[in-house]
C-alpha positions in Angstrom: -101.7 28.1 10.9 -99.3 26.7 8.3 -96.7 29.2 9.0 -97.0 29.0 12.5 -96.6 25.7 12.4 -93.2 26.1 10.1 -91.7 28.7 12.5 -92.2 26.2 15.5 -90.2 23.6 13.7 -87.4 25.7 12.8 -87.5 26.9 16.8 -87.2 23.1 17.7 -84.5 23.0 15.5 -82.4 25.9 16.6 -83.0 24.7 19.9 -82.2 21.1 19.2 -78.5 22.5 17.8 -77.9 24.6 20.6 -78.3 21.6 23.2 -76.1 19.4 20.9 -73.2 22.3 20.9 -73.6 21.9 24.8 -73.6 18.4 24.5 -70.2 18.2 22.8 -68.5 20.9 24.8 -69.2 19.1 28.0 -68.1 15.8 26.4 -64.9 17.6 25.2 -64.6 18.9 28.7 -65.0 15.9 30.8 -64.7 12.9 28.2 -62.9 14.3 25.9 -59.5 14.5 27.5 -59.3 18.2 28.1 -60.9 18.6 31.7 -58.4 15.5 32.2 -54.8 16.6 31.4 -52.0 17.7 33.8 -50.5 20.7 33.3 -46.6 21.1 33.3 -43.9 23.8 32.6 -40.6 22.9 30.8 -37.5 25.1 31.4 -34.8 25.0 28.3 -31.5 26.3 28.8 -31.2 28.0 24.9 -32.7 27.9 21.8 -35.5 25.5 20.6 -35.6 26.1 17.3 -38.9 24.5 16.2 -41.1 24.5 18.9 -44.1 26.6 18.8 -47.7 26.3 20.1 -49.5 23.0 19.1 -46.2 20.8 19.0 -46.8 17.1 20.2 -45.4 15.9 23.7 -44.5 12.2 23.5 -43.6 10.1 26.1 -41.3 7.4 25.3 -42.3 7.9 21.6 -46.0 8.1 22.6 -48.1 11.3 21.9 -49.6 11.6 25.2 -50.1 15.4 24.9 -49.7 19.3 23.1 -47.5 22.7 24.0 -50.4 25.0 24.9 -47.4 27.6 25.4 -44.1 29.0 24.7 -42.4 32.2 26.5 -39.6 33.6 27.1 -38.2 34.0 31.2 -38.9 36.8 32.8 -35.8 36.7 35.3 -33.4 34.4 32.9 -33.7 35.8 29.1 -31.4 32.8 28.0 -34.2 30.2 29.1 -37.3 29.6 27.4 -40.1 28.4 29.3 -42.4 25.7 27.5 -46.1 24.9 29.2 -47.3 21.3 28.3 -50.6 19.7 28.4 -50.3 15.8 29.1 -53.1 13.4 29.5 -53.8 12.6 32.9 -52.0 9.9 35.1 -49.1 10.0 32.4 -46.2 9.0 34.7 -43.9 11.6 35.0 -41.9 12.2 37.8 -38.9 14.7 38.9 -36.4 12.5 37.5 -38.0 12.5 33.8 -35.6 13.4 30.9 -36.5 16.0 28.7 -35.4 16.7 25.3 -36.8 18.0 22.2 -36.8 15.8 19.5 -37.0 16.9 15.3 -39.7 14.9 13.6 -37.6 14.1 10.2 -35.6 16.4 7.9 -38.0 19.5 7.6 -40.5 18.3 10.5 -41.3 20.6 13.4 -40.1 19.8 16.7 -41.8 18.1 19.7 -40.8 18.3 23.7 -39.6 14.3 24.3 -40.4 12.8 28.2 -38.6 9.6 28.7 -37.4 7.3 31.8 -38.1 8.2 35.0 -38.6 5.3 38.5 -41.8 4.7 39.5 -40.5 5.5 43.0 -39.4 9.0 42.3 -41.5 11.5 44.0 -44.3 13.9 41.3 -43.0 16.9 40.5 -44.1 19.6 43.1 -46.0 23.3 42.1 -44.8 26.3 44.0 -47.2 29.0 44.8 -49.8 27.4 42.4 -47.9 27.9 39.2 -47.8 24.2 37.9 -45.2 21.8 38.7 -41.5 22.7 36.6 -39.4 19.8 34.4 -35.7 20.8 33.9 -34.1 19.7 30.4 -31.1 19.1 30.0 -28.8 21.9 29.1 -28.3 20.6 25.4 -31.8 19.4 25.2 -32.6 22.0 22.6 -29.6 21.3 20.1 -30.6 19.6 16.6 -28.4 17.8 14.7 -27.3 20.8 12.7 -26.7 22.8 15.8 -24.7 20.3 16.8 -22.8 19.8 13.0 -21.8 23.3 13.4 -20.7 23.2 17.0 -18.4 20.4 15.5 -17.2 22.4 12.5 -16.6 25.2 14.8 -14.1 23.5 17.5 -12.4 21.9 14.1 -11.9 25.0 12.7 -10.4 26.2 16.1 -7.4 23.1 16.7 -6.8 23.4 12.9 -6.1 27.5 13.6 -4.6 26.9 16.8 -1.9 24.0 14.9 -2.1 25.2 11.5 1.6 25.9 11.9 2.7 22.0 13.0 0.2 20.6 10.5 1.7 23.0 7.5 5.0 21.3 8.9 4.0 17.9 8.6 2.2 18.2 5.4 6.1 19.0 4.2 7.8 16.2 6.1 5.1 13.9 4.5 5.8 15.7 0.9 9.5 15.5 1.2 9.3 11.6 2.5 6.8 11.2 -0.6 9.3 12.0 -2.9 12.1 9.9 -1.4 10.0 7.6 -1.4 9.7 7.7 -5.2 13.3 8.4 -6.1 13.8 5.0 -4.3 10.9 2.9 -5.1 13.5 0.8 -7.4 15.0 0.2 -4.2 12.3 -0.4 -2.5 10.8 -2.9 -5.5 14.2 -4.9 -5.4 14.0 -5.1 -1.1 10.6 -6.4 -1.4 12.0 -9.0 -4.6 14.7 -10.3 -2.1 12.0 -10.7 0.9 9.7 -12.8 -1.7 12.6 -15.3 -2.9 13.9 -15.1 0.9 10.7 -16.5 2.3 9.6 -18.6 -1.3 7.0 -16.3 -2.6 6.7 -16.0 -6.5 5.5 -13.5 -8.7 2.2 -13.2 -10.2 1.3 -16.7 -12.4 0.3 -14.1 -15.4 3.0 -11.9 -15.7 4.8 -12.6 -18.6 8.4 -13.6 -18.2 11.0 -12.8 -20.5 14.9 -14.1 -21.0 17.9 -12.5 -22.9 19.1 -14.4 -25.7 23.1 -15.4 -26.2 25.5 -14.8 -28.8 25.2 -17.1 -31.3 26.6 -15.7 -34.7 30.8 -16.9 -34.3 32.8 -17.0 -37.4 34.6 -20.1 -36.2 35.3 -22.6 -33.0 38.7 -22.9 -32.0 40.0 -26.6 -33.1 41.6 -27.4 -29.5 40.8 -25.9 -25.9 42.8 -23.1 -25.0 45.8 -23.1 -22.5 43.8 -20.6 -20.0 40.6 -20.8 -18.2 38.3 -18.3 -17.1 35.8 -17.4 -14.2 33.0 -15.3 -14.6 31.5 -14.0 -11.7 28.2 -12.5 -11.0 28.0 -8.9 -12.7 28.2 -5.7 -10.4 25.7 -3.0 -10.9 23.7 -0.2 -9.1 21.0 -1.3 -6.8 18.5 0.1 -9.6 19.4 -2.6 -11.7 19.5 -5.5 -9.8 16.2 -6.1 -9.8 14.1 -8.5 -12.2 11.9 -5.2 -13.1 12.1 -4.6 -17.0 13.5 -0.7 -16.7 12.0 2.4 -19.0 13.9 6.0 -18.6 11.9 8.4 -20.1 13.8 11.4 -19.3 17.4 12.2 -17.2 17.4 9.9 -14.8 14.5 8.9 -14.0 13.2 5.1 -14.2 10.1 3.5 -14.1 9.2 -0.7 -15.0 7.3 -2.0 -17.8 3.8 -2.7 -16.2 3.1 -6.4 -16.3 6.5 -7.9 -17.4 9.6 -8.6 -15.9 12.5 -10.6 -16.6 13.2 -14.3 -16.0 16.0 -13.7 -12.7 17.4 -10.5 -11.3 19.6 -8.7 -14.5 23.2 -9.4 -12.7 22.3 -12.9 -12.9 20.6 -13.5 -16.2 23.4 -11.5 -17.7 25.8 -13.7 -16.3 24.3 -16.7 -17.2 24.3 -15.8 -20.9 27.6 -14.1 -21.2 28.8 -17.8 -20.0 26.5 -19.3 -22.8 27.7 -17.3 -25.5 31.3 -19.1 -24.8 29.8 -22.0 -25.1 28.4 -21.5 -28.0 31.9 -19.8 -29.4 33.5 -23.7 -28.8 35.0 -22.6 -24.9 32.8 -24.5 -23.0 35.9 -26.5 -20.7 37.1 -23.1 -20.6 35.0 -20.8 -18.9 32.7 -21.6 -15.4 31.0 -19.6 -12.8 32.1 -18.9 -9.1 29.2 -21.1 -7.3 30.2 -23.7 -9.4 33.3 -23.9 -7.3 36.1 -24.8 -9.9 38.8 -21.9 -10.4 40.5 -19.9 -13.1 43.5 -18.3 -14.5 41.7 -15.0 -14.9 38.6 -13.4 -14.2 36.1 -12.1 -16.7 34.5 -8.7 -14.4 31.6 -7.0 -15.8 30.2 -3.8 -13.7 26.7 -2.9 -15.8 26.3 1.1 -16.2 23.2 1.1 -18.2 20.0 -1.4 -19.2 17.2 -0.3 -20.2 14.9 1.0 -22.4 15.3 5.0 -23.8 11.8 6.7 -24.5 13.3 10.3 -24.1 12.7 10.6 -28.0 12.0 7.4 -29.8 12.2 4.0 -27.9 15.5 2.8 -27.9 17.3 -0.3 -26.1 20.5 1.0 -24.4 23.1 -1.4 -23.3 26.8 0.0 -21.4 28.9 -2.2 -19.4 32.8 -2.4 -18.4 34.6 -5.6 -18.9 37.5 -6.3 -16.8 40.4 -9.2 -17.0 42.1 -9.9 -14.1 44.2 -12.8 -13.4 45.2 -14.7 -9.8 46.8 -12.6 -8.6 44.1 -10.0 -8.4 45.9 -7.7 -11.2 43.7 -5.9 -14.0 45.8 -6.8 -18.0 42.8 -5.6 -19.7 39.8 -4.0 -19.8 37.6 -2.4 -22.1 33.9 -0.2 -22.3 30.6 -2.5 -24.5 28.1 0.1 -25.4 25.5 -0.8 -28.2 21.8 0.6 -29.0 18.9 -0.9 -30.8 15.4 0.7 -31.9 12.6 -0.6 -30.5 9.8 -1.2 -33.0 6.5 -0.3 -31.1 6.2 0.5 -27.6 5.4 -2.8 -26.0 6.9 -5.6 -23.7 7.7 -7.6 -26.5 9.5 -4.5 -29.0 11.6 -4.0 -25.9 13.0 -7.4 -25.4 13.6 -7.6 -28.9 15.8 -4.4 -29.1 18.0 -6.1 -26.0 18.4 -9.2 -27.9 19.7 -7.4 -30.9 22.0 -5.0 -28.7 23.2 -7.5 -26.1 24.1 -10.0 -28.6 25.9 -8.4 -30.6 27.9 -6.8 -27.1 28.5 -10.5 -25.9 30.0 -12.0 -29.5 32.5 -8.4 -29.4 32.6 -9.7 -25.5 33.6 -13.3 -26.4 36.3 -12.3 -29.2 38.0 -9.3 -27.0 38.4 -12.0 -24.4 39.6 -14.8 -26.2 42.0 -12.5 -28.3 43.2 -10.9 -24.9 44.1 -14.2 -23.6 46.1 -15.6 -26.2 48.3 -13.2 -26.5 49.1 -13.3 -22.9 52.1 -16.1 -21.4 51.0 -19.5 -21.2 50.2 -19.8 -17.3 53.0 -21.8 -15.0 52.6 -25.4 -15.1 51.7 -26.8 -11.5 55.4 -28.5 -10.1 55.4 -32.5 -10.2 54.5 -34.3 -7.9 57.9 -36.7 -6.4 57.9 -40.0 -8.4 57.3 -43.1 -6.1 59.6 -45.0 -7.6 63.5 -44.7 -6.9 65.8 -43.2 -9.3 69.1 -44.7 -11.0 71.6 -42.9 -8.4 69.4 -44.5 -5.2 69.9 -48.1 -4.7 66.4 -50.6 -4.1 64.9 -50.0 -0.8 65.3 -54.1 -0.7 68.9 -53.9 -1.4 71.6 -53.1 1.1 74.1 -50.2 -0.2 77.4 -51.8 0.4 75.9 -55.5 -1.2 77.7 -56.0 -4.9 75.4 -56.4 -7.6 74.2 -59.5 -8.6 74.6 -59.5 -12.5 77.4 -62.0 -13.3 80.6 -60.2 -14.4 81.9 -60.8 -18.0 84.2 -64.0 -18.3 87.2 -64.4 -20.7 86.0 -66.8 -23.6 87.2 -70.4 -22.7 89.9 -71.6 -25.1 
């Protein structure tokens, strides 16, 4: 009785499971979602790298249903035709996008459903086969599709101009280098633009003057008979800039980096080659153009070199040509000043230091070739007098009629 009993159990059981396993299907079938799902096909014009049985369908970013197929067309081998399970009453109509969209970097793929007007008509079957959705013809490109694409048409107007872009790479090489043969230019353009509209240079930039001549064996004791103009200096465009210069090789120039001098060189040049005869005892003597006095002769100075020589060791090279001419516009005298110092370390300050010691030492030789020049030339012409105001002994007094005797008292014989 006991194992009869046992056995009936275990039938109860069995048969209890069995019901249950019917239970669920039927709930899966009508409650569950899939006895309630519309079925759709999707036509892609290309590849859909990705998709595969089992991808999600999402309708404006909802998962609202699976791909229960994928196939290639029987009469178009180019398409690929997708068959979709969507929950029922999901509202898509004929005018629905479709695209297939990558879930992340390495993700699968999944067929997209988005927009759509609620007065658009439901897509229609034909001969039973369930209703078709058309993607769009690029629905099926993924971003890396579409990065090579790109790299593709790129490669293609680069081949098809690779001859005017290998011509303009040249025409920007050549104006390159111009543009670097001429960047002194270009530095002292842009120095003229920023004192023509009041700009100033950098506050902490260190600015540095020349010194003048100083060391004269003696002043003269009186001013001299001549006078002298000194104009401002002429020089190549390359040095008229307030740029402190370095020429490392031939002729090639580059500035000191953070450091310049105190005016453009022309100027600063002149303004100590006028103090240096001041300090030799000619200050009456010598003046500038601007200053609008003039001169008996003119002190020219054309500057050929000024800078600093790193071709070997540093070295401060100095060469200008010193002209006299005199009113009439006629060269007496003229004579080359070239002088060299060492610079002591290679800094902003070594270098100034080696043009104090060569420039002063050109001005004094400047200050004595002048002065010795000049004396030994003829006093200039004294200016004519100017007519007296008063009359002379031959013209009678303007008060005093010509033909009316003078009034002094003749001389009378002595009474006797």
């Amino acid at each position: 009785m006991e194992t009869r009993a046992r056995y009936a159990l275990i039938g109860l059981f069995m048969l209890a499971v069995i019901l249950a396993s019917f239970a669920f299907v039927y709930w899966l079938e009508n409650k569950g979602g899939f006895g309630n799902q519309d079925i759709y096909q999707v036509r892609f014009q290309g590849s859909v790298s990705g998709l595969e049985v089992g991808s999600e369908v999402l309708f404006n970013g909802l998962r609202v249903g699976d791909v229960t197929k994928v196939s290639l067309s029987a009469d178009r081998p180019q398409d690929v035709v997708a068959t979709i399970a969507v929950v029922h009453n999901t509202p898509v109509r004929d005018d629905t996008a479709v695209t297939i969209e990558t879930q992340g970097l390495t993700g699968g793929a999944a067929i997209a459903l988005s927009g759509g007007t609620s007065s658009s008509p439901l897509p229609a079957s034909e001969n039973g086969t369930p209703p078709m959705l058309l993607a769009a013809p690029d629905a099926g490109q993924d971003w890396t599709q579409a990065a090579r694409d790109a790299f593709q048409q790129m490669n293609q107007v680069l081949s098809e101009n690779s001859q005017s872009l290998n011509s303009a790479i040249k025409n920007i090489d050549t104006f390159a280098g111009a543009l670097a043969r001429n960047s002194d230019k270009v530095d002292g353009i842009l120095a003229g633009i920023e004192r023509l509209t009041g700009g100033t240079a950098t506050a902490d930039m260190p600015v540095y003057d020349l010194v003048a001549a100083t060391d004269f064996p003696a002043k003269p004791a009186e001013a001299p008979a001549w006078t002298l103009v000194v104009p401002e200096p002429s020089t190549l465009m390359g040095f008229n800039t307030d740029k402190i210069l370095l020429q490392p090789e031939g002729s090639e120039s580059v500035a000191v980096a953070n450091a310049r001098w105190g005016d453009n060189l022309p100027i600063l040049v002149q303004a100590k080659v006028l103090q240096s005869f001041e300090n030799a005892g000619y200050t009456q003597s010598v003046s500038r153009t601007r200053d609008g006095l003039t001169g008996d002769y003119q002190l020219l100075i054309d500057i050929r070199r000024f800078h600093i020589s790193t071709a070997k060791d540093a070295v401060a090279d100095i060469d200008f040509v010193a002209k006299l001419a005199n009113k009439d516009g006629k060269i007496i005298a003229a004579k080359t000043f070239q002088a060299t110092a060492p610079a002591k370390s290679s800094d902003a300050q070594a270098y100034i230091d080696a043009f104090d010691q060569a420039f002063s030492k050109l001005e004094a030789d400047l200050v004595d070739w002048t002065a010795t020049t000049l004396a030994s030339q003829p006093p200039p012409l004294a200016e004519p007098a100017a007519p007296a105001d008063q009359p002379s002994a031959e013209q009678p007094p303007a008060d005093q009629p010509p033909d009316e005797p003078s009034a002094a008292v003749p001389d009378q014989p002595p009474t006797p």
